[in-house]
C-alpha positions in Angstrom: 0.0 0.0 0.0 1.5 3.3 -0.9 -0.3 5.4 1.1 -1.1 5.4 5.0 -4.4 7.7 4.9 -6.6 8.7 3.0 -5.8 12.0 2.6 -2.2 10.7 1.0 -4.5 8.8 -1.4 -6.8 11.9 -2.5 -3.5 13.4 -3.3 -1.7 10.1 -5.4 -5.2 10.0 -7.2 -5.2 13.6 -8.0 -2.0 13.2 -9.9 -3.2 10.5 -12.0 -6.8 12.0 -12.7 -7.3 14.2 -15.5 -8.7 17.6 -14.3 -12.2 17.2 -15.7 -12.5 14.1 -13.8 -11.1 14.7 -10.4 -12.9 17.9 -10.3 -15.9 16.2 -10.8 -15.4 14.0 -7.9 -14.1 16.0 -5.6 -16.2 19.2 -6.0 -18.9 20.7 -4.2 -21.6 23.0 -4.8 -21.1 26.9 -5.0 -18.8 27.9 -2.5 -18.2 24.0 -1.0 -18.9 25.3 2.3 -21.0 22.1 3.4 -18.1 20.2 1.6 -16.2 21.2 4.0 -18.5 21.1 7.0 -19.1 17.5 6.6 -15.5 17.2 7.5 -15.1 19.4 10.2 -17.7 18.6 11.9 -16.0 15.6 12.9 -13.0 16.9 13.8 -15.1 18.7 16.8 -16.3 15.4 18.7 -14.4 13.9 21.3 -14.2 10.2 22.2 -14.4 9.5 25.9 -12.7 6.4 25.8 -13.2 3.7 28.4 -10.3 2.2 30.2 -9.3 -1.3 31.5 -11.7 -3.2 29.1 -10.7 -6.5 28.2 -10.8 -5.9 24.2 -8.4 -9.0 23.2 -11.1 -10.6 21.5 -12.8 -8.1 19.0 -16.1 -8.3 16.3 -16.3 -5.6 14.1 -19.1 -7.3 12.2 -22.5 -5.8 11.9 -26.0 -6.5 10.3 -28.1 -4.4 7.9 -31.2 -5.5 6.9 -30.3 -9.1 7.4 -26.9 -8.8 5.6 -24.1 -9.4 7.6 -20.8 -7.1 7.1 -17.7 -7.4 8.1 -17.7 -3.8 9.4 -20.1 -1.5 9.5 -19.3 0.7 6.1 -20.7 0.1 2.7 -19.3 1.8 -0.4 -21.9 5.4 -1.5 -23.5 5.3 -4.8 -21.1 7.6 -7.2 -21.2 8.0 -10.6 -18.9 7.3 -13.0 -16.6 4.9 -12.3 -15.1 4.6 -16.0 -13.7 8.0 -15.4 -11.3 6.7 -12.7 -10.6 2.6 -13.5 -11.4 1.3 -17.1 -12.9 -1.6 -15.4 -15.3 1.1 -13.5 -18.2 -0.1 -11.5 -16.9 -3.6 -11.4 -14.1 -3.4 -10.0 -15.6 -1.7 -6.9 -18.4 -4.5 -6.8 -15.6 -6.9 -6.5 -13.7 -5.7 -3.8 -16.4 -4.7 -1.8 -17.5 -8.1 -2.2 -13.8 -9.2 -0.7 -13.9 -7.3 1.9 -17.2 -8.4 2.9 -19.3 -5.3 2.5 -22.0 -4.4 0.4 -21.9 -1.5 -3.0 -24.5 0.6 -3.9 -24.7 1.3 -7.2 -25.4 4.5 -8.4 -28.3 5.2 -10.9 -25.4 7.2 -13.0 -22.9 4.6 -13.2 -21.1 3.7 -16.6 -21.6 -0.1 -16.4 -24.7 -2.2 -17.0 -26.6 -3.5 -13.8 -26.3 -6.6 -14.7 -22.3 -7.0 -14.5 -22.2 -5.3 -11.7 -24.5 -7.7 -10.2 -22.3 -10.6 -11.9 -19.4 -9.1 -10.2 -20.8 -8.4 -6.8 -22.4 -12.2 -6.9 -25.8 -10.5 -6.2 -24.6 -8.7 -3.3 -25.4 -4.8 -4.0 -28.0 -2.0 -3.5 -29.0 0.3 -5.9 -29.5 4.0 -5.5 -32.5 5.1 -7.6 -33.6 8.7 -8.7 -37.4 8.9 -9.5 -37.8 10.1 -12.9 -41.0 12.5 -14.5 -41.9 9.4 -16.3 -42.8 7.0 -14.1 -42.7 3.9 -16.3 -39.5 4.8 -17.2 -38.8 4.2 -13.2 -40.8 1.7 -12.9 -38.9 -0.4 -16.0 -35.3 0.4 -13.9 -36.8 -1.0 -10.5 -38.1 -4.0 -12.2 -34.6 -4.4 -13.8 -32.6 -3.8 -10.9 -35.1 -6.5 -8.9 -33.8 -9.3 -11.4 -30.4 -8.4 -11.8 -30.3 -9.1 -8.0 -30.0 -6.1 -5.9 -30.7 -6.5 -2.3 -31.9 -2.8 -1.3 -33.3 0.4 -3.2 -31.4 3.4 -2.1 -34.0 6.3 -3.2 -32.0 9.8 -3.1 -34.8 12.7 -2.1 -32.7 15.4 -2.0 -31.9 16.4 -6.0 -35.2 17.2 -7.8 -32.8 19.7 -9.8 -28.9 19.1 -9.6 -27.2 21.4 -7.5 -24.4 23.8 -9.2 -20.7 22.3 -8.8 -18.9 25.4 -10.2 -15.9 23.5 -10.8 -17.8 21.3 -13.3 -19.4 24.8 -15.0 -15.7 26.1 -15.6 -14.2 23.3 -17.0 -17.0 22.7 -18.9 -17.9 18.7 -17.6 -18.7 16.3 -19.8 -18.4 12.7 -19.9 -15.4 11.2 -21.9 -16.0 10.2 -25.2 -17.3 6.4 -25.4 -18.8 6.2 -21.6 -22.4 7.2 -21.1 -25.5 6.5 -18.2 -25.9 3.1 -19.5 -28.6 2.1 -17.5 -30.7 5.0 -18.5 -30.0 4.7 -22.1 -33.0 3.6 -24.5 -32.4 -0.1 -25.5 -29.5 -1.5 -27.7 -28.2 2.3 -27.2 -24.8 2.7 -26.2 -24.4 6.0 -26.3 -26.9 9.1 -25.9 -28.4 11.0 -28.6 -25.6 13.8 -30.7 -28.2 16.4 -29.1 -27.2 15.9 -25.7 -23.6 17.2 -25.5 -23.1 17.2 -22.0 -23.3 13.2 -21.5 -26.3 13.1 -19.7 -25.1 15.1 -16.3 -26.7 18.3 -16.6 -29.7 18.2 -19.8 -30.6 14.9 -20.0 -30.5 13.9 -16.4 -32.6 17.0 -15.3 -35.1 16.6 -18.7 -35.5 13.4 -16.7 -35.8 14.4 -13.0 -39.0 14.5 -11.6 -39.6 18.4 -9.8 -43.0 17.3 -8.8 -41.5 14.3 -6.1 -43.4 14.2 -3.0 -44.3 11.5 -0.1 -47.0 10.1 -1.9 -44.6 9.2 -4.5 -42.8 7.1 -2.0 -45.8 5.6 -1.1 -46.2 4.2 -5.1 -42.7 3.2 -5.0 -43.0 1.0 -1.8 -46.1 -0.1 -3.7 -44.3 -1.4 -7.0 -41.3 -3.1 -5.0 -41.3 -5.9 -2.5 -37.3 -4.5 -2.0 -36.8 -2.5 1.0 -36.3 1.3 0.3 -33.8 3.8 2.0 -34.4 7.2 1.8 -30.5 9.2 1.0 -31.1 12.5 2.1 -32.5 13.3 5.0 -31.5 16.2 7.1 -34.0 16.7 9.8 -36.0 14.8 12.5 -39.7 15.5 10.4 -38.7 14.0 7.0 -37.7 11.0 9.1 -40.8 10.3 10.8 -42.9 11.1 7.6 -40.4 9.1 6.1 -41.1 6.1 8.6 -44.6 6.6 7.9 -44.1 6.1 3.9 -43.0 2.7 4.2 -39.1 3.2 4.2 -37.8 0.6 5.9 -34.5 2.8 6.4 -32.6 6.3 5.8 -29.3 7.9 5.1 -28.8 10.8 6.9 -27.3 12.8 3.6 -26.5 16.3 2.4 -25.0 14.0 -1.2 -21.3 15.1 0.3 -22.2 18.9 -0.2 -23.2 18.8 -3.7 -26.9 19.8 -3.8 -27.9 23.2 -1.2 -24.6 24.5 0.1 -24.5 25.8 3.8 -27.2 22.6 3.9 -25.9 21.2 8.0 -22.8 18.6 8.2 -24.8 15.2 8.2 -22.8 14.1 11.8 -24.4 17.2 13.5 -28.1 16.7 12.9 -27.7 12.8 13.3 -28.1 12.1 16.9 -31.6 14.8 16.8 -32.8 12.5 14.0 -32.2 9.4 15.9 -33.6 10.4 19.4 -36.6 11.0 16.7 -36.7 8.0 15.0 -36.1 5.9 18.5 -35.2 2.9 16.6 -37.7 2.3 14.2 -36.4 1.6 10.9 -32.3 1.8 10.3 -30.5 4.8 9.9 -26.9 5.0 8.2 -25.5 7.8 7.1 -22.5 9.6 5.1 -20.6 12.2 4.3 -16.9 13.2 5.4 -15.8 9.3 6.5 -12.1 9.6 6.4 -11.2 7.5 9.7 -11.9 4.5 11.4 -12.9 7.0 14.4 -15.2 9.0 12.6 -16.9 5.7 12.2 -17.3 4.8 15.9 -18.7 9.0 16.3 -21.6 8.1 13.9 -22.2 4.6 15.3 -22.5 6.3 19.0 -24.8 9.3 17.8 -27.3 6.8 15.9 -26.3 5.2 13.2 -26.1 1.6 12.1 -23.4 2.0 9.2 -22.0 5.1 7.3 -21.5 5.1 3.8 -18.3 5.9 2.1 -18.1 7.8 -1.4 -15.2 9.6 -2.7 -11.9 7.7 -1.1 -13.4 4.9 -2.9 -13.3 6.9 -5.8 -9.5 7.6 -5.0 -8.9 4.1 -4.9 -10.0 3.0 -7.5 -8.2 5.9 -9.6 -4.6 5.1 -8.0 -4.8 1.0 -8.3 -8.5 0.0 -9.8 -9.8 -3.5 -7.8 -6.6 -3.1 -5.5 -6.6 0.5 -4.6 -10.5 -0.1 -3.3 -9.2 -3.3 -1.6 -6.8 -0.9 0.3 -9.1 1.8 1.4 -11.8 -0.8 2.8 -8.7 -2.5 4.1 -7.6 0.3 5.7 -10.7 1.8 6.9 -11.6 -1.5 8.6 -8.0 -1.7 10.3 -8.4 2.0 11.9 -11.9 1.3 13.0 -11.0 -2.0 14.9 -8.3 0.1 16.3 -10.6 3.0 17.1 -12.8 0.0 18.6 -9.6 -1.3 20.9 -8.0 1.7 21.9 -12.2 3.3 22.9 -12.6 0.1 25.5 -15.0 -1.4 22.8 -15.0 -5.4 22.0 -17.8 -5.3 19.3 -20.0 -2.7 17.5 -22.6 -3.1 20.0 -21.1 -1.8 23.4 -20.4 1.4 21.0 -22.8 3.6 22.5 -23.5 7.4 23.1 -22.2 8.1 26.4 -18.6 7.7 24.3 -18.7 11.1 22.5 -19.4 14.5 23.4 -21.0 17.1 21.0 -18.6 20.0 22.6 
């Protein structure tokens, strides 16, 4: 492994990125000021670690809607994988599946669901924007359902794509031969000369539905016997209405500051939004995972599992398969170390009184 954080890795994959592309993943919208909150906010919660706790035995395992992991991180849905690793979504699918986690697979991805599911063995969610034309929805759930996927991920938060000004100035589009496959009209590989910008900005939004309320999560839990996570919740309210939907679970989710900047950092309004929920369906959540401790803060303020997006990206740009194999590799290490060196012997005993807000 030639890097010991993950910060060294943002930098190695920076070097080997084109511009276009890293900006892309590492940008935020207008001023990133909830890119950088999401981080931050972090940095300002203290462990209160126990002492004298016999942690010579540790589990790190957890269990997500009846999915065991080996710890308790699963890999974010983000788009365009091709950009970073020829062999794209793939190649995350298979090392999340050796390291024993789970990949959610982004609606925007540049590989067909159906290889990813190949390469995953069946073992991956898949995050799902509603679209103005329902039966153009409705076709991708049914799709997804026999390609495998465990979980529908719905993201709530993007009925218009926030502004990343770093995509606007270098003028983003997709590289020449990779497209949204999975939204593409059939036997299409490629979108229509029209569309110039590869589907990000027209013909994603032509497709986003502006008019997505509850009751549309109420016909999606109708169509779908999968369970359905809500990604993008920041406040105690859309939980419980949320709850009372039919989602079985949510991601507390601000997309990594890319939609509303000066939207909250998503480890703040966690632990209001689980007093709220109390327990009733699972919460995870994302947004600014960098270290094994930041894991054990969300656990202790309410969440089951956090969700990892961009390092993964850096990964997979620096070594493809392997440089994804490292991050979750390394990310598991510091969190079984966070565990030890906290007075925790499994994911269980990690519990609020170990953090303080202040």
């Amino acid at each position: 492994m030639s890097f010991i954080n993950l910060f060294e890795l943002e930098k190695l994959a920076e070097a080997k990125l084109e511009k276009i592309a890293f900006d892309y993943y590492s940008s935020g919208a207008h001023d990133e000021i909830t890119l950088r909150d999401n981080r931050e906010a972090f940095n300002k919660i203290k462990i209160h670690y126990k002492v004298l706790v016999d942690v010579s035995k540790r589990d790190t395992a957890t269990e997500i809607f009846g999915q065991k992991i080996s710890f308790p991180l699963i890999i974010a849905p983000t788009a365009f994988h091709k950009m970073a690793c020829k062999e794209g979504e793939c190649a995350t699918a298979q090392a999340a599946k050796e390291a024993g986690t789970i990949m959610c697979l982004s609606t925007l991805s540049n590989t067909k669901v159906e290889d990813v599911s190949r390469s995953s063995e069946g073992n991956f969610w898949f995050q799902l924007y509603v679209f103005r034309d329902k039966s153009v929805t409705e076709k991708l759930v049914r799709r997804v359902e026999k390609a495998g996927a465990k979980t529908l991920v719905v993201t709530v938060d993007a009925p218009l794509l926030g502004t990343r000004e770093r995509d606007v100035r270098n003028q983003f589009q997709l590289p020449k031969g990779l497209s949204v496959i999975n939204l593409l009209p059939d036997n299409k590989e490629e979108l229509p000369d029209d569309k110039p910008d590869s589907g990000l900005a027209l013909y994603f939004n032509e497709m986003l539905d502006q008019s997505l309320n509850w009751k549309d999560i109420e016909w999606l839990a109708s169509i779908t016997k999968l369970p359905i996570i809500l990604k993008g919740i920041v406040r105690p309210d859309d939980a419980l209405r949320a709850i009372d939907c039919g989602a079985k679970g949510i991601v507390v989710s601000n997309h990594g500051g890319r939609q509303l900047d000066t939207s909250p950092a998503t480890i703040e309004v966690l632990p209001t939004i689980a007093d709220a929920v109390n327990d009733r369906i699972e919460i995870l959540m994302d947004g600014g995972i960098r270290r094994g401790t930041d894991i054990i803060k969300a656990i202790a303020l309410g969440a089951k599992a956090v969700l990892m997006g961009r390092p993964v990206l850096w990964g997979l740009a620096h070594n493809g398969y392997e440089g994804v194999c490292d991050v979750l590799s390394l990310m598991k290490k510091e969190f079984d170390l966070a565990m030890a060196l906290s007075g925790c012997a499994s994911v269980e005993e990690i519990q609020r009184d170990l953090v303080s807000l202040k």
